[in-house]
Backbone as CSV, one residue per row, in Angstrom:
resi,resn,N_x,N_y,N_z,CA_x,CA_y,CA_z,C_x,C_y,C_z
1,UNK,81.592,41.687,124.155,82.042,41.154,122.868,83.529,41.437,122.677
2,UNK,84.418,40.443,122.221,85.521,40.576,122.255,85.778,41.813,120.762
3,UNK,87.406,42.357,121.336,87.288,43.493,119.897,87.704,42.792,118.798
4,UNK,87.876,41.617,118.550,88.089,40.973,117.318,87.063,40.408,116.418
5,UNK,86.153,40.515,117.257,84.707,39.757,116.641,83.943,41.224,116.377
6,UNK,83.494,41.389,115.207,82.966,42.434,114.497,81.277,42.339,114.776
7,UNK,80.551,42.973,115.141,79.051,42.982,115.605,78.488,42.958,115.036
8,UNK,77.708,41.467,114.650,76.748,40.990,113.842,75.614,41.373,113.765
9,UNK,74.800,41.756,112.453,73.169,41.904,112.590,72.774,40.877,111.682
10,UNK,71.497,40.072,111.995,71.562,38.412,111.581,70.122,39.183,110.964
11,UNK,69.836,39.424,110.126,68.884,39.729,109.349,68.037,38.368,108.838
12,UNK,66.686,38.710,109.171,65.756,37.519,108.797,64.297,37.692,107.881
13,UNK,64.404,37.812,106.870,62.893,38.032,105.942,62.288,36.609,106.237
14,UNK,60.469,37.089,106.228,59.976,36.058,107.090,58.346,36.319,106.306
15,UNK,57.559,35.447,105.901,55.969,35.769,105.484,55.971,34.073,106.057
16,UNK,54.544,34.295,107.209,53.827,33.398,107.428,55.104,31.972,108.105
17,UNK,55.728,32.722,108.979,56.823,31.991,109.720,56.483,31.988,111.262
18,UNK,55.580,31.443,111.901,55.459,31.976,113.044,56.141,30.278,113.591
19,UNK,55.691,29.176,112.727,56.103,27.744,112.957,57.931,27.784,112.865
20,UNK,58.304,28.510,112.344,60.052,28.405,111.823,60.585,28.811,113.452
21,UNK,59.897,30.369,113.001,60.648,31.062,114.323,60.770,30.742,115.498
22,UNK,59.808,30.085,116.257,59.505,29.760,117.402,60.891,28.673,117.456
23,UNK,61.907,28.041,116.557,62.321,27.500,116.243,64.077,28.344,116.434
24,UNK,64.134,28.773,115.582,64.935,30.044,115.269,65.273,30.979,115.479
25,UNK,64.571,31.395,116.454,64.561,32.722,117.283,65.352,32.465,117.960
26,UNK,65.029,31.330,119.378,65.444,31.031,120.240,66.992,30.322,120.570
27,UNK,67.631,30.039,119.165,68.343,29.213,118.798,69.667,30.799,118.895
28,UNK,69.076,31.675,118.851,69.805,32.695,118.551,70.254,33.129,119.567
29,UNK,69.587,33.257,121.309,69.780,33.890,122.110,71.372,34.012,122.559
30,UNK,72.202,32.964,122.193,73.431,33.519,122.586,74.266,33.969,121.858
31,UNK,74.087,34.330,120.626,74.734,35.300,119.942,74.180,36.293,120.338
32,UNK,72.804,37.316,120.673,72.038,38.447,121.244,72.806,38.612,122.712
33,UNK,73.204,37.314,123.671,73.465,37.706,124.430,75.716,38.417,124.512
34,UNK,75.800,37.753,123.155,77.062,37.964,123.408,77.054,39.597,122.423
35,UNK,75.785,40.299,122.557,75.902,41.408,121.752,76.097,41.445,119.961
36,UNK,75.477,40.581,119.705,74.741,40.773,118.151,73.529,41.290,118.460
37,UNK,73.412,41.227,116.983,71.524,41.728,116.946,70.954,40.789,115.937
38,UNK,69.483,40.982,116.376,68.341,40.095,115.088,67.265,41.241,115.024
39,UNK,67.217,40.744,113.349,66.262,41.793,112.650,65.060,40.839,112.180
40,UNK,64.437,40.854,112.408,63.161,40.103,111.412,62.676,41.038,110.688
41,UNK,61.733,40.749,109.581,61.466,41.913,108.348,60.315,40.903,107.808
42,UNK,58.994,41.332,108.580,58.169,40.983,107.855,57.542,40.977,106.730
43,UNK,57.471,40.340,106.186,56.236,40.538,104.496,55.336,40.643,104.387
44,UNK,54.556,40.831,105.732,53.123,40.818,105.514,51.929,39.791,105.617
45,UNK,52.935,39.298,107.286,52.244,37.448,107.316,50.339,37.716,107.978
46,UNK,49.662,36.638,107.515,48.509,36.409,108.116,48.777,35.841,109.316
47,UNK,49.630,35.222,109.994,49.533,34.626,111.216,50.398,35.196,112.581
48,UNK,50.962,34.922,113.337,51.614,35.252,114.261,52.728,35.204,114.292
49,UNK,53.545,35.446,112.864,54.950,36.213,112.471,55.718,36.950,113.514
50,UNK,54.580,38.542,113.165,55.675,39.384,114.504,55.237,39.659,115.835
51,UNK,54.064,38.380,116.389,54.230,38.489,117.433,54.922,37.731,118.603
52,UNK,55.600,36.375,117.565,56.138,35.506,117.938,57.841,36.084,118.076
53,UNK,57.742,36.813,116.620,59.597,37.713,116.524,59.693,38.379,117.574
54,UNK,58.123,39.392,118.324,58.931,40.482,118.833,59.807,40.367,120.530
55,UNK,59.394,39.020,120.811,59.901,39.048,122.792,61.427,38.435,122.215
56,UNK,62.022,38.152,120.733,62.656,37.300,120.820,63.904,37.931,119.563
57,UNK,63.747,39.027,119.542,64.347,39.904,118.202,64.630,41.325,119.186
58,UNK,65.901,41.997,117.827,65.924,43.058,118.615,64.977,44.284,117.852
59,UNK,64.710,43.961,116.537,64.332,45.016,115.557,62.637,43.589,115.216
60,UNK,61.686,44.267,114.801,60.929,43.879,113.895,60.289,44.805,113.132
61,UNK,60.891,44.518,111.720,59.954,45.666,110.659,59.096,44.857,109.797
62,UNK,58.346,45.940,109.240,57.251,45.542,108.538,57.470,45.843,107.188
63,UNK,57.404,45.189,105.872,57.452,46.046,104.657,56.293,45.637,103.506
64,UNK,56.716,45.617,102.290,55.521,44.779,101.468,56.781,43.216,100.816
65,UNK,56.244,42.760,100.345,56.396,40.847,100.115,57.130,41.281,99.065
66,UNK,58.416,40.235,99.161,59.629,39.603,98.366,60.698,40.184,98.964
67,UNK,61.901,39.231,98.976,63.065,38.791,99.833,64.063,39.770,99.729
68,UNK,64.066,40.342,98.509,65.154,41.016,98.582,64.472,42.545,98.979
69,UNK,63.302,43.105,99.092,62.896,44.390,99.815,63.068,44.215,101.234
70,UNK,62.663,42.742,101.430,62.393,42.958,102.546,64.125,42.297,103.672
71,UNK,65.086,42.100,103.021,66.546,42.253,103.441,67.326,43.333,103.265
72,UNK,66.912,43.927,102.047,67.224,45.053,101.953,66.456,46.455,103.561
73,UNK,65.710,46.287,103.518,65.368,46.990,104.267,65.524,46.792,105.478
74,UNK,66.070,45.385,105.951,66.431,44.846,107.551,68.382,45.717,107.859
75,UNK,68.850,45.942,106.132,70.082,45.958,106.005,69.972,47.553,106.660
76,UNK,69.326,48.169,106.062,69.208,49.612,106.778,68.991,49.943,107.505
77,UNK,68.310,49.188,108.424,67.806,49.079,110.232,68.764,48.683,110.638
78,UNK,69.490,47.994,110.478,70.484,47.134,110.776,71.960,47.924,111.649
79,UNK,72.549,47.912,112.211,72.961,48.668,113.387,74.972,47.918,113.172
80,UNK,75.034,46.816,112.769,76.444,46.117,112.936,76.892,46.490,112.430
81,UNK,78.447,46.181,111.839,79.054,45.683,111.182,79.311,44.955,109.928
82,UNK,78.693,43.631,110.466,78.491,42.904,109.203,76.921,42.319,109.171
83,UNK,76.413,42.075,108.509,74.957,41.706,107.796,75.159,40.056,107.327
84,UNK,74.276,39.277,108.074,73.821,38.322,107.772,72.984,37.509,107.513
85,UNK,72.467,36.980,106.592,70.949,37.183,105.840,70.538,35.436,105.972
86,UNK,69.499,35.115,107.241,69.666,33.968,107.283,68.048,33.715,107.155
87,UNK,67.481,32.465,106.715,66.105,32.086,106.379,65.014,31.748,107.377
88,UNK,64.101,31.678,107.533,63.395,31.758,109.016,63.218,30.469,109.425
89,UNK,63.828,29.369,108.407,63.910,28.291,108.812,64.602,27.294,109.060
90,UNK,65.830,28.007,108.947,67.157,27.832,109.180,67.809,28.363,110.277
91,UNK,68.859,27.466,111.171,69.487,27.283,112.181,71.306,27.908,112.070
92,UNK,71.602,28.694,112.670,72.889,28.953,112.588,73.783,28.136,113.520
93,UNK,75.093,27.545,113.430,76.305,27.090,113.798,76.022,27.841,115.629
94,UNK,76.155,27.952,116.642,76.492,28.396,118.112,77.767,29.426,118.195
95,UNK,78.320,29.192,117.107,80.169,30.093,117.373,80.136,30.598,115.818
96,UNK,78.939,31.378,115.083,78.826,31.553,113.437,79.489,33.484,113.876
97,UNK,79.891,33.628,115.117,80.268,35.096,115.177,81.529,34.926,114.709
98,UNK,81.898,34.016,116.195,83.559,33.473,115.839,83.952,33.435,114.271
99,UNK,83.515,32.345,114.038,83.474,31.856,112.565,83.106,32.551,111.709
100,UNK,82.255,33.568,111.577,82.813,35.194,110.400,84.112,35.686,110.827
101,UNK,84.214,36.172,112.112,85.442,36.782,112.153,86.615,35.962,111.759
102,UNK,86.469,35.146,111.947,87.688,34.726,110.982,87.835,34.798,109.461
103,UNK,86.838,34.519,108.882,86.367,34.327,107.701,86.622,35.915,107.025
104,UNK,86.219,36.747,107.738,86.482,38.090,107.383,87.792,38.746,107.119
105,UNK,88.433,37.878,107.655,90.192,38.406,107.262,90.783,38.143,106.286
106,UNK,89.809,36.862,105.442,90.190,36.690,103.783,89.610,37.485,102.805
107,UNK,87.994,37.190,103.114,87.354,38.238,102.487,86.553,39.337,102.904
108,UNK,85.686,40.011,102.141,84.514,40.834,103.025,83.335,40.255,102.747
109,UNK,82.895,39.237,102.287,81.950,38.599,102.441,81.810,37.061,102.302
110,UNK,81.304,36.088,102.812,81.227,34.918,102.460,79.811,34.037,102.782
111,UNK,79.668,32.602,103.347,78.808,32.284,103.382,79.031,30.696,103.924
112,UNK,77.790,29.663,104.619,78.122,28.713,105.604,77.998,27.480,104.482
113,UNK,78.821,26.318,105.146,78.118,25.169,104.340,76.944,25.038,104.785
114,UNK,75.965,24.127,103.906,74.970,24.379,104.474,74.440,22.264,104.610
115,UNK,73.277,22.061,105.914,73.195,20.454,106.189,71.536,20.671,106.052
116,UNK,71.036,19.599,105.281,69.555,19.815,105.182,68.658,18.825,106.116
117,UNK,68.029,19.318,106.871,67.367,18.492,107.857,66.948,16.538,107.244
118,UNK,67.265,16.065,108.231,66.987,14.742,107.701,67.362,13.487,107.718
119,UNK,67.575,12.768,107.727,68.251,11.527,107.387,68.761,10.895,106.454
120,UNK,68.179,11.346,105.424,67.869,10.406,103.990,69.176,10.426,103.110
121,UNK,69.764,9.844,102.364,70.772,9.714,102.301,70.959,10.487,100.915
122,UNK,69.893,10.669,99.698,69.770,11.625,98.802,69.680,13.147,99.478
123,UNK,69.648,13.560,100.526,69.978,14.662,101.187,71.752,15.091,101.739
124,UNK,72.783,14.129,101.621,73.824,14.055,102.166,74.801,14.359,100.281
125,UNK,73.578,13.271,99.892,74.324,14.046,98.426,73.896,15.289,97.915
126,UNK,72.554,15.604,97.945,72.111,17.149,97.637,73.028,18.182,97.974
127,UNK,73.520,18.087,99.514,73.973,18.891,100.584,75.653,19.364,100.014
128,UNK,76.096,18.048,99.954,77.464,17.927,99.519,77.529,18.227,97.881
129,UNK,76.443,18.584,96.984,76.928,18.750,95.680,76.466,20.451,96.134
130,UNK,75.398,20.905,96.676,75.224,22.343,96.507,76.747,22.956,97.618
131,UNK,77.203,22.505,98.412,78.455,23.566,98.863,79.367,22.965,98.485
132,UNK,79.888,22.513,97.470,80.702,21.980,96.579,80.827,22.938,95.622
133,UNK,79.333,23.042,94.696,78.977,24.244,93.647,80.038,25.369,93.789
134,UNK,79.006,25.707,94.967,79.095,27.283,95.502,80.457,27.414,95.604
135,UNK,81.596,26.436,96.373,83.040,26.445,96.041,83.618,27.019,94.862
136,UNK,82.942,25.642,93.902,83.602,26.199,92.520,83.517,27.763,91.749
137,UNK,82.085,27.872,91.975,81.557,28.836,91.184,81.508,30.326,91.691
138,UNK,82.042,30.668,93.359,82.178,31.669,93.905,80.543,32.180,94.128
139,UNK,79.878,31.566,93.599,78.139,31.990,94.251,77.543,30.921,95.588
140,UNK,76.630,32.194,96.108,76.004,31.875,97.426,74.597,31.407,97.423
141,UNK,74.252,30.711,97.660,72.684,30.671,98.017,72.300,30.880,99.323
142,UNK,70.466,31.461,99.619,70.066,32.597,100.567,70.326,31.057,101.414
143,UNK,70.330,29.860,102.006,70.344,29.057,102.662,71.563,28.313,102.757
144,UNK,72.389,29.183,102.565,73.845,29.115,102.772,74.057,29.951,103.920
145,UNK,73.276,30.946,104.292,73.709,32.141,105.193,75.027,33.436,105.034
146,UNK,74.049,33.994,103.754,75.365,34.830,103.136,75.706,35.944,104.532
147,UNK,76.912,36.335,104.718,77.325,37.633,105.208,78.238,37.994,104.783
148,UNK,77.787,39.506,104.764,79.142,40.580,104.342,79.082,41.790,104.767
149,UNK,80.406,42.012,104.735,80.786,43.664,105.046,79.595,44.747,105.507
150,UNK,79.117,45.678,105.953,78.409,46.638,105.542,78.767,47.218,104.868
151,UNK,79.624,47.736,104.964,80.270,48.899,103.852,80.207,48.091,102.431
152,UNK,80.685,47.282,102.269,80.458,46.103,100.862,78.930,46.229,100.319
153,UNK,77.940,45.740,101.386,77.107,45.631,100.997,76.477,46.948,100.510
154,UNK,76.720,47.986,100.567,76.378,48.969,100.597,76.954,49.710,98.717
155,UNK,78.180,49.017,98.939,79.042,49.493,97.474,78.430,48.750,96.267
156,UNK,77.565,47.876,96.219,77.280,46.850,95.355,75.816,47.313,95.414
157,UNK,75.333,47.951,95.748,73.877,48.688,96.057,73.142,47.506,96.477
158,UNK,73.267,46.657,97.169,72.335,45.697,98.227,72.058,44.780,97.323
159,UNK,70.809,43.817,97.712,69.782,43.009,96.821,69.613,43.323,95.824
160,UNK,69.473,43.331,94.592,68.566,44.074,93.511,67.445,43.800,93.605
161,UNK,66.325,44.136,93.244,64.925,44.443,93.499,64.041,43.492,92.245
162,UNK,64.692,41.997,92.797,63.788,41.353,91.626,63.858,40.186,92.462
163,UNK,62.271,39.371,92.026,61.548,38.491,92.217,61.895,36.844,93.136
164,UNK,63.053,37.029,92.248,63.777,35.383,92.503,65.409,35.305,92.078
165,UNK,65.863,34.919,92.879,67.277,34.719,92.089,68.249,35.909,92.978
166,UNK,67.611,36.608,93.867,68.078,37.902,94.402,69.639,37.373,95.178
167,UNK,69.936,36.444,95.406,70.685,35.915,96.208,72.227,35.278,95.196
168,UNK,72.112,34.788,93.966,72.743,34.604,93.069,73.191,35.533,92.813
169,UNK,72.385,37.296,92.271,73.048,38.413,91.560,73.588,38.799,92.477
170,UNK,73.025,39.227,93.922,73.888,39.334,94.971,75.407,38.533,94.988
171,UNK,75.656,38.043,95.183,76.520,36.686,94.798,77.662,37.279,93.639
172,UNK,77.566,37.256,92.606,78.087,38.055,91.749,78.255,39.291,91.311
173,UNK,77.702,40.628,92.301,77.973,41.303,92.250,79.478,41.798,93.442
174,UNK,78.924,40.483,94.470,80.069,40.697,95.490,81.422,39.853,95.251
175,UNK,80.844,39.072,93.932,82.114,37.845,93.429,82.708,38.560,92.596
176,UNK,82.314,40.028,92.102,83.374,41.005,91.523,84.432,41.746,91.980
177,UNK,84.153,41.675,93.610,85.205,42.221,94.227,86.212,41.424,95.106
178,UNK,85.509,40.184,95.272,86.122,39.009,95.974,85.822,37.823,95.693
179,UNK,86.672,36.792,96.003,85.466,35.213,96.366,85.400,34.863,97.616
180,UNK,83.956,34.812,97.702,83.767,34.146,99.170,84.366,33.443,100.227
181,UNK,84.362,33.830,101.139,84.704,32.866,102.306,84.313,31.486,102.636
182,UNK,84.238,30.708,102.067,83.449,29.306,102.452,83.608,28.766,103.428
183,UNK,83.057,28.798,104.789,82.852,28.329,105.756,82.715,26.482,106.069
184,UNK,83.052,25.618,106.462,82.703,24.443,106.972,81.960,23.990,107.712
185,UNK,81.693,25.084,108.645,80.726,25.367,109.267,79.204,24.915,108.856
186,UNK,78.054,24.531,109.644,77.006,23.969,108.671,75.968,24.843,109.485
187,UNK,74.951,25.736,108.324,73.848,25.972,108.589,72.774,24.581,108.542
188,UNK,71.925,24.717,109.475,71.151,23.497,109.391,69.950,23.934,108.695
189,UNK,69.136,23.769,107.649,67.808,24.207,106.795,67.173,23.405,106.750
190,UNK,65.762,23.947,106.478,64.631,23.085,106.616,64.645,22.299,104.963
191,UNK,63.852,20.536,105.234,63.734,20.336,103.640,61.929,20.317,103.487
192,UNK,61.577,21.162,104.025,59.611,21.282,103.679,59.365,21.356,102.285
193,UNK,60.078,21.806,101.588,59.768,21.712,100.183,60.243,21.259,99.332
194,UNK,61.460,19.932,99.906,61.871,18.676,99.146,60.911,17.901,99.665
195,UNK,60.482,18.172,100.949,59.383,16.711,100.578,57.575,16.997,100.624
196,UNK,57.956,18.657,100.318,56.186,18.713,99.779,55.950,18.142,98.364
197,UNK,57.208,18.904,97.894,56.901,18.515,96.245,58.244,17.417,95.616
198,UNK,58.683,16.498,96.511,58.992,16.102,96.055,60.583,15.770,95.022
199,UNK,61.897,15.036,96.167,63.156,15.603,95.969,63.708,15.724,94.482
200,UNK,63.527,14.853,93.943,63.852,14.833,92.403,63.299,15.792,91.399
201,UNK,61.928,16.274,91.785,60.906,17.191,91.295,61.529,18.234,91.566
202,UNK,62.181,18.708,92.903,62.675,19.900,92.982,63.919,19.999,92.939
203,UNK,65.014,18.770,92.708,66.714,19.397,92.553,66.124,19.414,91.220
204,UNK,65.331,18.907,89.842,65.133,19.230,88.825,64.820,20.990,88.240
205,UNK,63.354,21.266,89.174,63.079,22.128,89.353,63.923,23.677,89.418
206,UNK,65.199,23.196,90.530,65.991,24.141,90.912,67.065,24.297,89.751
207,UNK,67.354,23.585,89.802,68.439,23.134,87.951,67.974,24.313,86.888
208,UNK,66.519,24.142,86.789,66.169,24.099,85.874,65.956,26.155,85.990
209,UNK,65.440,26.529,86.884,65.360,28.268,87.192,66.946,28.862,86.935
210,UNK,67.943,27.939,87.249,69.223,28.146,87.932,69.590,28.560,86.202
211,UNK,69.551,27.637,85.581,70.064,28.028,84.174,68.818,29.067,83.262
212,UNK,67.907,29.167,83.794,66.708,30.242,82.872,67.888,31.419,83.359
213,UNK,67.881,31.719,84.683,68.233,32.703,85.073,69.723,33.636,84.296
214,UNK,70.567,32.315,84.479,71.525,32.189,83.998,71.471,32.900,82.221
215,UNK,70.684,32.430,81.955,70.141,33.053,80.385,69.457,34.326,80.197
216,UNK,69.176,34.650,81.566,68.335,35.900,81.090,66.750,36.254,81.244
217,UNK,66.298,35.071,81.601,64.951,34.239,81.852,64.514,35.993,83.059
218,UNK,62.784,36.350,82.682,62.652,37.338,83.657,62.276,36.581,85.181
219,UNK,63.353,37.291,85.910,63.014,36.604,87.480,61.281,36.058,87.724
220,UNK,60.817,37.120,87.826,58.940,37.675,87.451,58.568,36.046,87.524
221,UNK,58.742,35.609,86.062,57.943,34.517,85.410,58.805,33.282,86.145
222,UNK,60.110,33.136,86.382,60.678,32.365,86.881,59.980,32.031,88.862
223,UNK,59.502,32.867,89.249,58.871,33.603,90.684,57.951,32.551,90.511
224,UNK,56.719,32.481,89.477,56.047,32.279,89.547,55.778,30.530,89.281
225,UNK,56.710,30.774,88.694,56.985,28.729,88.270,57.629,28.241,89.417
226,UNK,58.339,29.205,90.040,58.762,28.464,91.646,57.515,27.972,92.536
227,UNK,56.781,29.507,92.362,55.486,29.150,93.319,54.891,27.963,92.661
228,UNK,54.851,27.558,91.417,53.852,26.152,91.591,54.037,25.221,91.585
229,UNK,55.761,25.040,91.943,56.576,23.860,92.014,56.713,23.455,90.914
């Protein structure tokens, strides 16, 4: 690894991902081989989660269910430099080492544009209004592929330990000490749940948590209206 490129740990919370990973894992091997690391952090899947993570990861832990325990706790296993918190169904950029290290010399933390699997042309606008947002507003979403600092992450006391939204307060607790790096770079993400439930149903949907939250709304109850679409 060159000494300019800072040693990545690509942290991955995962329940009932054995279909993602097989996907994702593998997509990773040459950042592992250029000396990063991958963490998977199970939640507690019924299916073949960590047996699919483990020939293909360097860490697999086990904890109990929700995103921010279970990143939080990949962050402490976690062995790099910098911490990067990517979704189990989501694809990173081939050169996303390169491309922090650069990114890292503006700030100590930032995050990728992000491209949503697909064709459809209401996906090109979705895509282009959410890393547009995130521009304006100095916040990240978890399918953006946030990374930052260790030491940062560490000063801001990690995730906070609630339900939904963990990725926003994150976001603003690290948008107190900086603004993000915005990358051009494109994470590629899955859209399984624009077209389970439906795209309009859910940029509504998402709108709609985005400002509860925003108000004060308890993550908890907001968690739970996610789960039923």
């Amino acid at each position: 690894m060159a000494a300019s490129v800072p040693r990545v740990s690509i942290i991955i919370p995962a329940v009932n991902e054995a279909d993602s990973l097989a996907r994702t894992l593998p997509a990773l091997a040459g950042l592992r081989h250029a000396g990063h690391e991958v963490v998977v952090v199970d939640g507690g899947s019924d299916d073949d989660t960590r047996e699919c993570a483990r020939p293909l990861a360097d860490r697999v832990l086990v904890t109990g269910r929700g995103r921010a325990e279970q990143m939080n706790a990949g962050a402490a296993a976690a062995t790099g430099d910098v911490l990067l918190f990517l979704h189990a169904d989501s694809l990173l950029p081939a050169d996303a080492d390169l491309a922090i290290a650069g990114a890292l010399r503006e700030s100590c933390w930032g995050r990728f544009d992000v491209r949503l699997w697909g064709r459809e042309w209401s996906f090109r606008i979705i895509e282009m209004l959410m890393n547009l947002r995130s521009r304006v507003t100095g916040i990240a979403t978890g399918d953006q592929a946030i990374f930052v600092e260790r030491e940062t992450f560490a000063s801001v006391g990690g995730y906070p330990d609630i339900a939904l939204m963990e990725d926003v307060a994150l976001s603003r607790r690290l948008r107190a000490i900086a603004r993000p790096a915005c990358l051009r770079q494109r994470v590629i993400t899955s859209t399984r749940r624009w077209r389970s439930n439906g795209i309009a149903r859910t940029v509504v949907l998402m709108w709609r948590l985005r400002l509860a939250f925003a108000l004060g709304a308890d993550p908890r109850r907001l968690a739970r209206r996610y789960e039923r679409g």
